[in-house]
C-alpha positions in Angstrom: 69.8 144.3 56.4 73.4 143.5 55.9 74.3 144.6 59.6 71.5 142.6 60.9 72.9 139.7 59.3 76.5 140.4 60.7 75.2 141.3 63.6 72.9 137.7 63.8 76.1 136.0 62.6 77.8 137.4 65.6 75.2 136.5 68.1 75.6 132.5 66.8 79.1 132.2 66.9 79.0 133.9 71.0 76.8 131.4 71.7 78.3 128.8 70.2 81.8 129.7 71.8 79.6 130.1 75.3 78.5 127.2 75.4 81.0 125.1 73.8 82.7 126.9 77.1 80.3 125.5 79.6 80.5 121.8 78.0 84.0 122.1 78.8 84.0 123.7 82.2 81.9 120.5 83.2 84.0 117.6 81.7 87.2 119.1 83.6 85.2 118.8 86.8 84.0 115.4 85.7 87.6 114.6 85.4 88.5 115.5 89.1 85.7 113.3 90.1 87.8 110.1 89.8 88.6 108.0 92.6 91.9 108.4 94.6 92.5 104.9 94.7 94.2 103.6 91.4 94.6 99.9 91.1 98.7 99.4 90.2 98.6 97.4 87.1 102.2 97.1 86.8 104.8 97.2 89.4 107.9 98.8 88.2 109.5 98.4 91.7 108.9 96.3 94.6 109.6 95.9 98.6 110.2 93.5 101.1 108.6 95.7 104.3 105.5 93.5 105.6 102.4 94.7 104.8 100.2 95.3 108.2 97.1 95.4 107.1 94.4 92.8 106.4 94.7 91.5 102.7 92.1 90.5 100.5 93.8 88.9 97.3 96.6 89.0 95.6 98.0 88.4 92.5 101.7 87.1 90.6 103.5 89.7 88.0 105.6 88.4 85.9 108.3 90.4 84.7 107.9 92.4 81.4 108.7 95.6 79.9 109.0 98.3 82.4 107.4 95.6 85.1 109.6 93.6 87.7 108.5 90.1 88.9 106.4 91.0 92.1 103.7 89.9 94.2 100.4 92.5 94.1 98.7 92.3 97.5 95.7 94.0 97.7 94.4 95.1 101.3 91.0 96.2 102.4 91.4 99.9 103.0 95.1 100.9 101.7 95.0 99.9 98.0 97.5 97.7 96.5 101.3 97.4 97.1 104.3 95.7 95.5 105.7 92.8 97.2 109.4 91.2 96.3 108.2 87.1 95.6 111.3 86.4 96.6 111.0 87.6 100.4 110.3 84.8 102.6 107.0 86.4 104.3 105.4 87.0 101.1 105.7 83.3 99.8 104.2 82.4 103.0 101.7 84.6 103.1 101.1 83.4 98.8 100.8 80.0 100.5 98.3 81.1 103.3 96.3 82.7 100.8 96.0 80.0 98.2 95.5 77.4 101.1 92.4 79.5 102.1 94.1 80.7 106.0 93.5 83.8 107.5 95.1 87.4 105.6 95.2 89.3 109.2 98.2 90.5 110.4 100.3 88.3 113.3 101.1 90.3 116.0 104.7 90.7 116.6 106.3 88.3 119.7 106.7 89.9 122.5 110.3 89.7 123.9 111.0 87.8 127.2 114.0 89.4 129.8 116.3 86.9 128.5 116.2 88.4 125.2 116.6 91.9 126.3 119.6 93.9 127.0 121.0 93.5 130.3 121.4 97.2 131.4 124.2 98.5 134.4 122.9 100.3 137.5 123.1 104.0 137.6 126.1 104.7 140.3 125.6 108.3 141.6 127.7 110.7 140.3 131.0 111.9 142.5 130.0 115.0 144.5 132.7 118.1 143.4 134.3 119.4 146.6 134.5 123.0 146.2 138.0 123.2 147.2 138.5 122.5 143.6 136.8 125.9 142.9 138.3 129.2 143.3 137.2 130.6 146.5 133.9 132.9 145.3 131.6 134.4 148.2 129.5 131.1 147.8 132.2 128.2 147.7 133.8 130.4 151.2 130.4 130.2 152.5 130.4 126.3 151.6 133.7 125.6 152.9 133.2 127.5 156.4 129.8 124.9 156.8 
């Protein structure tokens, strides 16, 4: 009776660890479930490249803790990104926003000929004579042409 009972007690605490096992298998893959998009609550750096894609809000950080002033543009289809308020395209493009104008990106201006480079020429290259060669079985045959 006494080994049944151990025996029992061993049976319950295997299936208890099992399936305590299970419920934790399945949170961990829960976990990696998560989108890859994180929205950047606080920007701890920022940049003054021009964003190029379309941008659907934005928002003013004030600086704080770890968190620099910035601008927080959000875009349609690559997340968030930092934006230094002190960058002249990004208080025009605050202003555009707040006024209601269009978030897609200008196109850049295309560059007429006077604002391009005036390039020289190509003058052929000077043909080597092969009198300045020693004389080989080719440059003879050359030179008796």
């Amino acid at each position: 009776m006494a080994a049944h009972k151990a025996m029992l007690r061993v049976l319950v605490l295997g299936l208890t660890l099992l399936s305590s096992g299970l419920f934790c298998l399945e949170q961990s893959e829960i976990d990696y479930r998560r989108p890859i998009k994180v929205n950047i609550e606080c920007c701890t750096s920022v940049s003054k490249a021009r964003i190029r894609y379309p941008i659907i809000s934005h928002k003013e950080q004030p600086a704080a803790n770890l968190c620099v002033k910035a601008v927080i543009f959000r875009t349609t289809s690559h997340g968030s990104f930092c934006s230094d308020p002190k960058a002249k395209w990004v208080r025009k493009k605050v202003e555009n926003l707040k006024s209601g104008e269009s978030t897609a990106p200008q196109k850049p201006k295309k560059k007429g000929r006077k604002n391009q480079k005036k390039r020289k020429p190509k003058q052929p290259r000077p043909t080597v004579k092969p009198s300045w060669f020693p004389l080989t079985p080719t440059a003879t045959a050359q030179v008796r042409t």
